[in-house]
N, C-alpha and C positions, 0 to 999 in steps of 0.2 A: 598612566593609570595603573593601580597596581593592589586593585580591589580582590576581593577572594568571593568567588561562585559557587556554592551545592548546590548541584542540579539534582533532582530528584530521578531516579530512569535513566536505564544505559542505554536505551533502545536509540532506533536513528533519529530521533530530534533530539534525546538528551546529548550521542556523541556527536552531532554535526556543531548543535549550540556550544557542546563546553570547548571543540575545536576551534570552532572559529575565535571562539573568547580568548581560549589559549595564546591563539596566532596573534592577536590582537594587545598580548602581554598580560591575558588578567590569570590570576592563579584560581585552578577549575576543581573541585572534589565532585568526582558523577558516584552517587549510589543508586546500586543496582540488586534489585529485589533475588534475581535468580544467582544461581552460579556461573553460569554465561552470558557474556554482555552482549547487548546489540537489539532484543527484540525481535524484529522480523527480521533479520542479520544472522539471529543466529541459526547453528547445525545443530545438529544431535546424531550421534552414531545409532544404531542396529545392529549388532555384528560389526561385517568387515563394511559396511556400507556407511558415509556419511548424508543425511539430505539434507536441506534448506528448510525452515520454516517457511519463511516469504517470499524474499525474494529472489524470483525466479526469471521474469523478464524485466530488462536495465530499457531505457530511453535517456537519452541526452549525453550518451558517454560516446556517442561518436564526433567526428573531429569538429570542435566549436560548440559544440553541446552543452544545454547548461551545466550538466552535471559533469563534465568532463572539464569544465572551467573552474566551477568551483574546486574539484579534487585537484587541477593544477595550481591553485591559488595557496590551499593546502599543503601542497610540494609533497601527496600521496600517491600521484595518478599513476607514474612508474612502478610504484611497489602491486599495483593491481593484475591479476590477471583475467584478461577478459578475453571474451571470443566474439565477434560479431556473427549475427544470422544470416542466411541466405538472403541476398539484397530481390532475385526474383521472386521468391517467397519466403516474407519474412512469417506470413499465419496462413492457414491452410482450414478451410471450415467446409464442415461435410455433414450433410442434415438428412434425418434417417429415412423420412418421407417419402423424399423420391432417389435416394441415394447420390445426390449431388456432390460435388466437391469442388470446391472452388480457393483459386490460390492468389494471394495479395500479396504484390510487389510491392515494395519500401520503394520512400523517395516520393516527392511530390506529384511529380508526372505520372512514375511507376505504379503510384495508386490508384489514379484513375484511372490511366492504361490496363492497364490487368483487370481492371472492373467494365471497362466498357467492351471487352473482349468476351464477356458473358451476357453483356447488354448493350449491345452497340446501339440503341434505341434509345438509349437514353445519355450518349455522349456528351450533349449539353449540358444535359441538367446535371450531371457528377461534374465535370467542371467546373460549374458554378457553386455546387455542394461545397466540393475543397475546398475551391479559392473564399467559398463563405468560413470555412473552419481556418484558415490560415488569419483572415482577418479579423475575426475574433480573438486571437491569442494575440495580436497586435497590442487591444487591449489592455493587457492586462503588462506594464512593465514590466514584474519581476521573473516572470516567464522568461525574458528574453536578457534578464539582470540587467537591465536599466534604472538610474536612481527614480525611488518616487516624484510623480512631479508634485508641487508645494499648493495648485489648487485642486481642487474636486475632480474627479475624474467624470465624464461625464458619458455612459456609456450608449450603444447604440439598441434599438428598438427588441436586436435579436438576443442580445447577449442575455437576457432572462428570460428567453422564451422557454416551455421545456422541450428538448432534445429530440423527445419524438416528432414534436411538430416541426420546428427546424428542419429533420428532413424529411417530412413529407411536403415541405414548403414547396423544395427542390425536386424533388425526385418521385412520380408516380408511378413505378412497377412494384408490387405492395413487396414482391420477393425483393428486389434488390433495397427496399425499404428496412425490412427483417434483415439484411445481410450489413445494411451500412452501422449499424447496432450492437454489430457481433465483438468488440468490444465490453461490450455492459459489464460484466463479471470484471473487469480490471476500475470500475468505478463503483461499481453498485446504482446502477440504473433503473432511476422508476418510471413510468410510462405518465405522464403527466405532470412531473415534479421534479426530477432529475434537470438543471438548468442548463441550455446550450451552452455556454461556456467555459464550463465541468468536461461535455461531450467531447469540445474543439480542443481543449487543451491535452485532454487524454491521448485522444487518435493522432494530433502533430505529433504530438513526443514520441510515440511509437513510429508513425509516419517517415518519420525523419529518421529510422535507421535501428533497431531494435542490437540489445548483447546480452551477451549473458556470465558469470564467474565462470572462471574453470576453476576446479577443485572447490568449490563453496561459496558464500557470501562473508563468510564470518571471517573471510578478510580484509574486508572494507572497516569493521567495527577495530579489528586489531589496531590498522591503519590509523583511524580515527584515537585512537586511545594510545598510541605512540605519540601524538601530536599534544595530545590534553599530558602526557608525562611528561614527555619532553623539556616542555614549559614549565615544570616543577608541579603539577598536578598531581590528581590520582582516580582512578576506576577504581572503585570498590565492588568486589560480588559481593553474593550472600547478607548485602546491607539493607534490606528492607523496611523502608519506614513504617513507622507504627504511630507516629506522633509528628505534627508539626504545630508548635506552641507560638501562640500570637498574643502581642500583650500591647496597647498603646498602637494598634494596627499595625505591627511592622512584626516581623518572623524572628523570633528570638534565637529560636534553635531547632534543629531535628532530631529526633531521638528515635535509632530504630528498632527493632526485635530482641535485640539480643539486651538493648540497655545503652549502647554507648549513643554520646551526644553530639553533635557536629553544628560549629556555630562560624557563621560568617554575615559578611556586609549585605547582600543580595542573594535574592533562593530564584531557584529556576524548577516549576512544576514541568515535567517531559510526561508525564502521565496522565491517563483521559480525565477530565474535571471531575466527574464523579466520583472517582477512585481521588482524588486530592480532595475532596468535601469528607471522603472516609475518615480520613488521617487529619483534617486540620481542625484546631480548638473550634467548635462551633458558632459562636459569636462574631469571630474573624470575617464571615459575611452575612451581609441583611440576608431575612428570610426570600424576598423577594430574587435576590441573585442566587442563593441555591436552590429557588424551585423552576430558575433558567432551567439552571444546567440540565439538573433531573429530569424538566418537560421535554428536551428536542431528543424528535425521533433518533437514532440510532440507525448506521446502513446495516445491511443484514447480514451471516454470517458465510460458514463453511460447513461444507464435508471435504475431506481429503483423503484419500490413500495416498501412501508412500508405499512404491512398492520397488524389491530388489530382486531384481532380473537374474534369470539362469545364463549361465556364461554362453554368449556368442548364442543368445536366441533371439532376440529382437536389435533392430537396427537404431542407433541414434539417428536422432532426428536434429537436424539443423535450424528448427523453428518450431512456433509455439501452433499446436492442434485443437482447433475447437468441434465440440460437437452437438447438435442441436436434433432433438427427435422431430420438429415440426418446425413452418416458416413463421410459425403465428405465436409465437411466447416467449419472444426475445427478452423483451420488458418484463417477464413475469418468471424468471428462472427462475428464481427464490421461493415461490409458491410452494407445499409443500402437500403431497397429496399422493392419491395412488399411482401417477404416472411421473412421481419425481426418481429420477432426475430428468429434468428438462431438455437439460442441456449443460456441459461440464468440457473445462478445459486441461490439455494433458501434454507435458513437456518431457524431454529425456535432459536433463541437465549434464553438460560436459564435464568430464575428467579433464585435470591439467595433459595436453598429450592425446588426448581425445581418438580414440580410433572408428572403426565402423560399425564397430556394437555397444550397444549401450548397458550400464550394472545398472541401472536403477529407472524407474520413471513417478511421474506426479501427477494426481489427476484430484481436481480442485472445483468440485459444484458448488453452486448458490444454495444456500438454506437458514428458513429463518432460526433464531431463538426458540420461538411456539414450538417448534417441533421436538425442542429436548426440555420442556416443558416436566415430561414427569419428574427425570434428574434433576430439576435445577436445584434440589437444598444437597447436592451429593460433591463428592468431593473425591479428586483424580486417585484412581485404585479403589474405591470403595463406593461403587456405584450400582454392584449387583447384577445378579444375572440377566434379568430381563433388559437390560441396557446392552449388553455385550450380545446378547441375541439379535436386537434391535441393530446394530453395527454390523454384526455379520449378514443379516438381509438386506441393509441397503448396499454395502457391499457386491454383494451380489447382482443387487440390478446393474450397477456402473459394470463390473467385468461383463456382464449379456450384453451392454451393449458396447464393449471395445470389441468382446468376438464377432457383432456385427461387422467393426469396423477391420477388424485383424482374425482372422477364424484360427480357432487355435489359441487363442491368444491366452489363457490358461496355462498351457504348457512351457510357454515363457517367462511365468512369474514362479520365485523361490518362494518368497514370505512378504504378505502386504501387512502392514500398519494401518492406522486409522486413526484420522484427526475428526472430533466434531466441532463444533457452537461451544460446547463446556469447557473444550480443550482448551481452544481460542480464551474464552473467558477467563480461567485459571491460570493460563502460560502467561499473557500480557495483562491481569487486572482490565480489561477492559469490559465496558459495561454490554451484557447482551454478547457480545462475541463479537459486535461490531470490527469488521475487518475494514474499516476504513473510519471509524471515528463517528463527531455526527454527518447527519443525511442535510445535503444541501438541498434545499425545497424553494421552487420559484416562483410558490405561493405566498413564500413568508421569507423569503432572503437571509432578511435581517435576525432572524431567531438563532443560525445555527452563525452570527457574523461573531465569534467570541473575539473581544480585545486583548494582545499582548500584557496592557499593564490588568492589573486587579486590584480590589478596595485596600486592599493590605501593600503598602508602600513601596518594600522591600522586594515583593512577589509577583513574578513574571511567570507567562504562560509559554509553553510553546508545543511543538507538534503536528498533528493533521487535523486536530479537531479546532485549532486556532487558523489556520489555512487549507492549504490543498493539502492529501493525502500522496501516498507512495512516496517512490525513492525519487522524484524530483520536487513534489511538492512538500515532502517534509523540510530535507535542507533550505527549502525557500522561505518556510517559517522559521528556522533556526538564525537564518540573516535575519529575520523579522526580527524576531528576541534579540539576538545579539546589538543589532543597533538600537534598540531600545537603551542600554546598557552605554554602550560604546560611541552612541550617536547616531542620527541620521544620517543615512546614506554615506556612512565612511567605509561600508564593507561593499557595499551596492561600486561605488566609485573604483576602488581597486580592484573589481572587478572586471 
């Protein structure tokens, strides 16, 4: 086959989809709205400091991992550098309450050993929890890249339970109930709505062995975009669509910002639907499938500092830090209110070379949209003072409560940065700030279930909002897309 692909979006379902196509022989054009590719891949300097937008903790790159198979399928996995976390503590949570702190061992055993060491009370019933989260993710084949099978999958009772009840199924100590949860922020977890499945899939993949880049992420997108040239392709930055013209339902052409046109056989939307209903001729779908897209909820966003650390003041950390003010608002981070932040997570991301202090760290709370509410018609650098005031106070609750956690801990930081909701919004076009796409709800499943193909012939979906989110469940839609194209399970197989 020897078809020509523009993917709309550099981010990581545009490069996973236009790679794998690549690898596959098809010839891939990815344009990319910013001047750096990748999406949550990519870095951005400060000064002498680089940091990560996104992604911060890796699952499936340890040995046999999904994403460690597919980057070797790729023939990229060597060009990576990664660092694995402390296998006896890969997350360490500490809740302000009663000043508790508790530390979770990787590995399937390791998890619940380490959890029954603060609740040996409840040894049974965390055994059966796991082995419930393990056989859950059985489920679902592409978790584990196995080809789809050809009838109905037919799943079991729990698999759309929501999450919280799931474990409260298992487990009655209401604390260790709050703690099995302490994930949420890496899904966007709602207390009623959030489907066990989403939960099980999350916690294996970190379960099974957590890593992280050294020197950045925005090597993996390099990586990825060596592959789509390789193959006589192309990444384009600074190519922002503005138009995508539909005539006879099929995608005639792209035409972005500046003016130029780009025309090929099949288009590949990597951007959240909303933001592709922007851009495409109106008519191209019934009114009924763009007031889909528009209606499903959206998961919620961020606050972030990035901050760059005084030399040889604070110590890296070998695993990812959560922190929670109470046992009782697991589900409800996001809330937004006098006593937010809730609860926020904070990593020191490695240097290639890594020694025992760390230049920089990340600290990453739940927060809706509502909250940046009065900016939302403003636009990045011109959003006024009471915005910037706004940033510097909630800032400030997050540092009182690291000094809780680290006294002094002021003295440690050079210069923080500050990511909100709008940021998010404006960096990735994404609708609301949604830091995972839409919200999977296990009241209504089927609302956020969007299909690969679309009414427009030519025009395929792909991303987190068509599948699972993050850096295992993206690639896993980009196989989605890609055999749509390429065929059924021909990529699944050589896997």
């Amino acid at each position: 086959m020897n078809q020509d692909i523009i993917i709309i979006g550099g981010g990581l379902g545009g490069l996973f989809t236009g790679a794998l196509l690549a690898h596959e022989g098809l010839a891939v054009k990815v344009l990319e709205k910013n001047a750096t590719i990748g999406g949550g891949l990519q870095t951005f300097h400060r000064g002498n400091v680089e940091f990560e937008t996104g992604m911060h903790i890796l699952g499936g790159f340890r040995e046999r991992g999904t994403l460690q198979r597919i980057c070797s399928y790729l023939g990229i996995m060597e060009s990576l550098h990664l660092r694995d976390t402390d296998d006896d503590c890969m997350d360490e949570i500490t809740y302000g309450e009663d000043g508790a702190t508790y530390h979770i061992a990787s590995g399937r055993n390791g998890f619940a050993e380490s959890l029954t060491a603060y609740f040996p009370h409840e040894r049974t019933n965390l055994q059966a929890y796991v082995d419930e989260l393990y056989r859950l993710t059985e489920e679902v084949d592409a978790f584990y890249l196995r080809p789809g099978r050809e009838t109905m999958v037919q799943h079991s009772e729990h698999f759309l339970w929501p999450a919280d009840r799931l474990i409260a199924h298992y487990v009655s100590d209401p604390k260790l109930r709050e703690l099995l949860a302490y994930m949420n922020p890496m899904y966007g977890g709602v207390a009623g709505h959030t489907p066990a499945y989403i939960h099980a899939l999350i916690n294996v993949l970190y379960i099974e062995g957590t890593t992280r880049f050294e020197g950045g992420s925005r090597q993996l997108a390099d990586a990825l975009q060596f592959i789509i040239e390789e193959a006589g392709g192309k990444v384009v930055p600074r190519a922002e669509v503005a138009q995508v013209e539909v005539a006879e339902r099929k995608v005639r052409r792209v035409v972005t910002q500046d003016g130029t046109s780009y025309t090929a056989d099949r288009y590949i939307a990597a951007v959240h639907p909303c933001e592709l209903l922007r851009v495409i001729d109106a008519p191209a779908f019934p009114k009924s499938y763009r007031d889909r897209l528009e209606a499903i909820p959206n998961t919620y966003s961020a606050f972030t500092l990035f901050i760059e650390l005084k030399e040889r003041a604070f110590p890296y950390i070998n695993h990812t830090c959560y922190f929670q003010q109470t046992y009782h608002h697991v589900w409800q981070l996001a809330d937004y209110g006098e006593d937010w932040p809730r609860g926020f997570m904070y990593m020191t991301p490695p240097e290639v070379g890594q020694g025992a202090w760390a230049s920089r760290l990340i600290i990453h709370s739940p927060m809706p949209y509502d909250a940046v509410h009065p900016w939302a018609h403003t636009h990045t650098g011109c959003r006024g003072e009471a915005y910037e005031a706004w940033k510097i106070a909630l800032c400030d609750r997050i540092l009182d409560s690291m000094e809780m956690l680290y006294p002094d801990f002021r003295r440690a930081v050079k210069h923080v940065y500050t990511a909100t909701p709008l940021t998010i919004r404006d960096y990735y076009h994404t609708k609301n700030g949604a830091l995972y796409g839409y919200a999977k709800d296990c009241d209504n499943i089927l609302l956020s279930q969007i299909p690969v193909f679309t009414k427009v012939h030519n025009l395929y979906l792909t991303g987190q909002c068509v599948g699972l989110h993050g850096i295992c469940g993206v690639p896993l839609s980009a196989i989605l897309t890609a055999e749509a194209i390429v065929g059924a399970n021909q990529i699944m197989k050589k896997l």
